[in-house]
N, C-alpha and C positions, 0 to 999 in steps of 0.2 A: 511759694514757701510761706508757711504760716509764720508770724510772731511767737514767742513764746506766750504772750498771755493767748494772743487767738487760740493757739494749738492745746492750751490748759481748758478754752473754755469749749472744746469740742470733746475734747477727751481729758475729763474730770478728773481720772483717779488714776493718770499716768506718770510714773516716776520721772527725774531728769535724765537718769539712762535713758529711756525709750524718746524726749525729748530731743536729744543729743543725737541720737540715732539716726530721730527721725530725719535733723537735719543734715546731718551726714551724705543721708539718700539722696537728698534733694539736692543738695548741692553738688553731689556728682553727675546727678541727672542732668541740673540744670547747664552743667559745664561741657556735659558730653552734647547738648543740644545746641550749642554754643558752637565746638566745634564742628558741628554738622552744618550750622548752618554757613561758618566760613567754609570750609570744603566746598560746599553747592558752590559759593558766591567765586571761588578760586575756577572752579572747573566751569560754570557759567562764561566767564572773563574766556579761558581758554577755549572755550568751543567756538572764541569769533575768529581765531588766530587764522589767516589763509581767507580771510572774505574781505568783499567789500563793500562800504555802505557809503550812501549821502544819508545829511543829517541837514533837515530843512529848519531853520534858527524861525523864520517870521514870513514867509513864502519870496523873500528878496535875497536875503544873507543865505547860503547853502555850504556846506563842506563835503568834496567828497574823501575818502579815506579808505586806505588799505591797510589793514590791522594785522603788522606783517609779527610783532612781538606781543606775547601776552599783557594786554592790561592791567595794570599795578593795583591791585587792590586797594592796598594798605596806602595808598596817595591819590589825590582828587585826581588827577590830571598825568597823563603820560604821552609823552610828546612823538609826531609821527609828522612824515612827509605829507602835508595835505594840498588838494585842489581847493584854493579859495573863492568862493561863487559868489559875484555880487550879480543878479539879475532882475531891475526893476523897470518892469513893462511900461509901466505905466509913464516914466519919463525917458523910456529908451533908454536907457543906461545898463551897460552891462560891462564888467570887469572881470577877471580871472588872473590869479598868482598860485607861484606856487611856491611854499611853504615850509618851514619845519615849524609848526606850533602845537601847542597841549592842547589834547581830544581830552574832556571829561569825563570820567566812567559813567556819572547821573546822566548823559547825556540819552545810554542805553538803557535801557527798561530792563533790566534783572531782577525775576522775580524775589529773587532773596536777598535782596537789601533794600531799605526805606531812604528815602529821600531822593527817588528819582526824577528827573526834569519833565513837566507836563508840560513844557515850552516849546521842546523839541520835537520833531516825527523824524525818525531814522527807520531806513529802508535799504534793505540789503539790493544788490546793482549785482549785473553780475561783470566779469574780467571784462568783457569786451564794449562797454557802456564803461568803464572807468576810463578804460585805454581811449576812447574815442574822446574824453575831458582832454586828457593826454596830448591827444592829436590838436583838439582845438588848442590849448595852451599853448604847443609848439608853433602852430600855423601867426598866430595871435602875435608871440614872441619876435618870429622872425621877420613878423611886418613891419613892427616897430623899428627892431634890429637895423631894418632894412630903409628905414629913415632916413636914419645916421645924424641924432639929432644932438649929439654931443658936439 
């Protein structure tokens, strides 16, 4: 949308009615492209509902996650049941928890919003690669459990 003097100095010898007008259009236009592009970004969000992904933070720190409710647009962060991955090779150290913490929406690459994380690689897993995290947490758990170091 032009300025009013911009829009004067392309079109000389146009009234303020047709000024007025013009922005009128524009501004509908730009409002209805506005709403398009939340839509996309809405139904984007909803098309992960039912999957599952890990999300590799730095190739040590890992999340995996079942995106069982739609993703909150309108908030950074909406909180889910997560597998906590710490797995660092290099000094044999490896942990796993599991979790209720806030998944990032930037964390996901959606085309239709700016400022997503180029920190991250998230990779959709399918049910039975989650459930197997699953299994290892339980197995993991009740070694501990099985301590009894309290």
């Amino acid at each position: 949308m032009y300025s009013q003097e911009e829009y004067l100095k392309q079109h000389p010898n146009c009234s303020l009615a047709e000024y007025i007008n013009y922005k009128q259009i524009t501004t509908k236009e730009e409002a209805k492209l506005k709403q398009e592009r939340i839509e996309n970004i809405k139904q984007w969000y909803n098309n992960l509902v039912g999957k599952y992904f890990i999300i590799n933070f730095n190739g040590v720190s890992f999340i995996a996650v079942h995106i069982n409710t739609p993703i909150n647009p309108y908030s950074v962060c909406t909180d889910y049941e997560v597998y906590d991955i710490c797995a660092n090779n290099f000094e044999k150290y490896y942990s796993i928890r599991k979790e209720k913490r806030p998944v990032n929406r930037f964390w996901f690459q959606n085309p239709y919003e700016f400022g997503n994380s180029h920190y991250t690689k998230v990779k959709e897993i399918t049910r039975e690669y989650y459930n197997s995290i699953g299994e290892i947490y339980n197995v993991v758990k009740g070694t501990i459990e099985s301590l009894n170091l309290k």
